[in-house]
N, C-alpha and C positions, 0 to 999 in steps of 0.2 A: 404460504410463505412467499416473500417479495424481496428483492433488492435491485440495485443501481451496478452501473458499470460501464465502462469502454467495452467495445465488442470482444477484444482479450481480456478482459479482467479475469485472474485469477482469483482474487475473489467474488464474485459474481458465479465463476463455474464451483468452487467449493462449497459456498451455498447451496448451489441447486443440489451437488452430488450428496453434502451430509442429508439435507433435507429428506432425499429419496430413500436414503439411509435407514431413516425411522420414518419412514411411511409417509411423506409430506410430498404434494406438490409445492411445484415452484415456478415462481414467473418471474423472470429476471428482462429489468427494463435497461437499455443497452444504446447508449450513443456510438456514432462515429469514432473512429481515430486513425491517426496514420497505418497502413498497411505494415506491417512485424510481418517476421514467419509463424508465428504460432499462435497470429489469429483464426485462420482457417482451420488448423486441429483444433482451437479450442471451440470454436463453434460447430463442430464435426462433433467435440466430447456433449456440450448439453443436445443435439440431436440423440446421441446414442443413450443421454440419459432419462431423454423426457421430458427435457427443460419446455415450459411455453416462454418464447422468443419475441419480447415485444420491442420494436421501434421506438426510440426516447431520446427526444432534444428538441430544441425551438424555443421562442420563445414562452416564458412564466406562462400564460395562457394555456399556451398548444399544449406544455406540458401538465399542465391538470388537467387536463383535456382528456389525455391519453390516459392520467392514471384512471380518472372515475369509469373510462369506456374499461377499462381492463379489470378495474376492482371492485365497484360500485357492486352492496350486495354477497358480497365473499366475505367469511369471515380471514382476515389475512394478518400474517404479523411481517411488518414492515421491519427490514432490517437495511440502516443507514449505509449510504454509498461505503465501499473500504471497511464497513463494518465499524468504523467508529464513533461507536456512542459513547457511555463513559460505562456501559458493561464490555464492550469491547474491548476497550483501552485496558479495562483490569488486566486482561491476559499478560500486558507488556510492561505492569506493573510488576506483576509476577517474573517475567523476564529480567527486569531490571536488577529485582531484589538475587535471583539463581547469580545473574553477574557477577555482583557485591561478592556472594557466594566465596564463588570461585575464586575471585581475587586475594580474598584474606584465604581460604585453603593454600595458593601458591600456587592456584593452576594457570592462572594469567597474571600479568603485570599488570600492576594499576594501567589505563591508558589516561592520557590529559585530555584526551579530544575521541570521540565517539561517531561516527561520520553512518549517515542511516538517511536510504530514502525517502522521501516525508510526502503523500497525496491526499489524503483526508489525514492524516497526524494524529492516529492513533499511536500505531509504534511509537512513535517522538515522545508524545508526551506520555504515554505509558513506562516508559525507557526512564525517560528525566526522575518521572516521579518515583520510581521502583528506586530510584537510584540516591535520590533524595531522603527517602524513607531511611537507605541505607548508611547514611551518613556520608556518603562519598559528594565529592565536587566535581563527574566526570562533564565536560563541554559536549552537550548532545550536538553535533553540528547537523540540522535534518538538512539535510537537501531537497530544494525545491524539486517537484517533477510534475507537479498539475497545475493549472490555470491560478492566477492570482484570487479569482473568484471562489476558487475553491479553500485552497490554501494560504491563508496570511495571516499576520499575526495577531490581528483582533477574532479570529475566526480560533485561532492556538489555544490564547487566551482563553475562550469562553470553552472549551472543550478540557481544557486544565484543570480551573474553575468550577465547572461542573460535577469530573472524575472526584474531584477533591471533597466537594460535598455531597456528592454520595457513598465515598468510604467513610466518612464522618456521620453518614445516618447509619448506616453500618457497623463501625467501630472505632467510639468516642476517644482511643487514646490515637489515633491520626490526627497530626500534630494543626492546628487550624491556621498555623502561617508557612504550610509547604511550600506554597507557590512561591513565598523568597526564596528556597531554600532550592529550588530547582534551576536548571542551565541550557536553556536553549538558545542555539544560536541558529536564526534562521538564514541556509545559503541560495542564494536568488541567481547567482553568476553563471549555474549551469543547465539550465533550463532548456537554453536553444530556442528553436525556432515553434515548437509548441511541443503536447503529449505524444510522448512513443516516438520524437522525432530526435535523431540525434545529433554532433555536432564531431568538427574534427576533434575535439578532445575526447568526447563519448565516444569515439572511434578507436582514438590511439589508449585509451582506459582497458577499452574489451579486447584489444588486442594483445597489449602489458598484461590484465590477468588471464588470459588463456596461455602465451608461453612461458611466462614467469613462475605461475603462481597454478595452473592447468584450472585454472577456478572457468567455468563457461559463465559470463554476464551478456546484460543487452541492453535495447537501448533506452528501454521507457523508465526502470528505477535503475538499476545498476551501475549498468555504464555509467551512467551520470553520478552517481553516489561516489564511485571510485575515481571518476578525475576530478569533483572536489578533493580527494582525498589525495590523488598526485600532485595537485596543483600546492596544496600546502608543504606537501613534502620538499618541496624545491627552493620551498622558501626558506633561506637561509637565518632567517630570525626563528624559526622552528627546529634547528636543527637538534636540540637535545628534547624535543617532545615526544611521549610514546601517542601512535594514533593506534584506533582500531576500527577494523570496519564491520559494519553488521550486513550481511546478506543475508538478502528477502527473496531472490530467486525461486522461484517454482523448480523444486528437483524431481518431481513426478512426470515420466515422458507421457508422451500423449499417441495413443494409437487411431488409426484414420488418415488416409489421404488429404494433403493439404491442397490438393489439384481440384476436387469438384467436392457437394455437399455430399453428404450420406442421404438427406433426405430435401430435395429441393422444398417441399411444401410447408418443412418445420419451421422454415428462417424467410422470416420478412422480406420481400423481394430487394429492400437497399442493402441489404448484407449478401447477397449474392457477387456485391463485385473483388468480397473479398479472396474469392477460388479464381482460380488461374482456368480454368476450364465453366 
């Protein structure tokens, strides 16, 4: 098994660990990003799982380069960056529809605006569409948190698109003009200065939900998700709207010194600079 990622991707380390799970290796191909605190655990977590730790970025070239040297020969199942393909995205289908759920139960307030951090746009549009299916008109607001390249809205689109014609090869009563019928609004305004990097709002966000609200966020989805979400609140033409937010935070701690590796010879010597020793 294979996947993509930032050298913290929490998805990238969930794949390796279910994989190990039911008996699968894993190679997880892993660029650069800004230094976080819980890159260093988390590349401490796939050493202690066994993860093989491949180097990956550069240009189109370099990068098939790197995959054929690592894969070439293996029988392997490629599983897309963030994990969203249009089986991925079902999951948040599934989430969307639990939402609806609860709303008509009375365990939530319908919300007008739905505020979700958006990197490969699974969630997003898994979210929209669950939610579409359900009759509801909630405003998915995803917020930007990856490169343009990665995330934008002809790229949304075709991943929409996709999920939607593969529940329809699946099962013929999914309705065949959901995509009208879905509400993305894509927020570009809190991005910052790049991934995992954050900004005085993404500051004053993690700050507000930790004594507010005791909720811990950071800076690569969250923070940012949640000062979209204050930025609207302030605005005085919103003031009778209900918002909600979706946290995507990793609540599993990670065990491992974030100071040196567990094992220097697991991790590619340019991930090395991310230990303080």
């Amino acid at each position: 098994m294979a996947t993509f990622g930032a050298v913290g991707s929490n998805h990238a380390l969930a794949t390796a660990l279910y994989a190990r799970e039911v008996g699968l290796e894993c190679t997880c191909f892993l660029s650069h990003q800004a230094q976080t605190p819980m890159v260093a655990p988390t590349l401490n977590a796939h050493i202690r799982n066994g993860t093989e730790l491949v180097r990956y970025g550069g240009a189109y070239q370099n990068r098939l380069a790197i995959l054929r040297e690592a894969l070439w020969g293996r029988h392997t199942w490629v599983i897309p960056m963030g994990g969203s393909s249009w089986l991925g995205t079902i999951g948040f289908v599934a989430a969307g529809l639990e939402l609806c759920e609860q709303i008509k139960n009375g365990e939530i307030e319908l919300p007008d605006k739905l505020f979700v951090g958006t990197g490969t746009m699974g969630t997003a549009v898994g979210l929209a569409l669950g939610i579409a299916l359900a009759g509801e008109t909630i405003e998915i607001n995803a917020v930007r948190v990856s490169d343009r390249l990665i995330m934008n809205s002809a790229a949304m689109r075709t991943l929409l698109r996709k999920t939607i014609a593969m529940m329809r090869a699946l099962d013929d009563s999914i309705p065949a003009d959901l995509e009208a019928a879905t509400n993305i609004r894509i927020r570009d305004g809190f991005y910052g200065p790049g991934y995992a990097q954050g900004t005085d709002a993404t500051d004053e966000a993690i700050k507000f939900s930790n004594d507010q609200l005791g909720l811990t966020l950071e800076t690569t989805y969250t923070g940012k998700t949640m000062a979209a979400l204050l930025a609207d609140m302030r605005d005085p033409e919103m003031d009778n709207l209900n918002f909600l937010y979706w946290h995507t935070y990793n609540s599993v701690p990670f065990d491992g010194s974030p100071d040196k590796p567990l094992d220097d010879s697991a991790l590619p010597d340019q991930f090395l600079k991310y230990f303080k020793n």
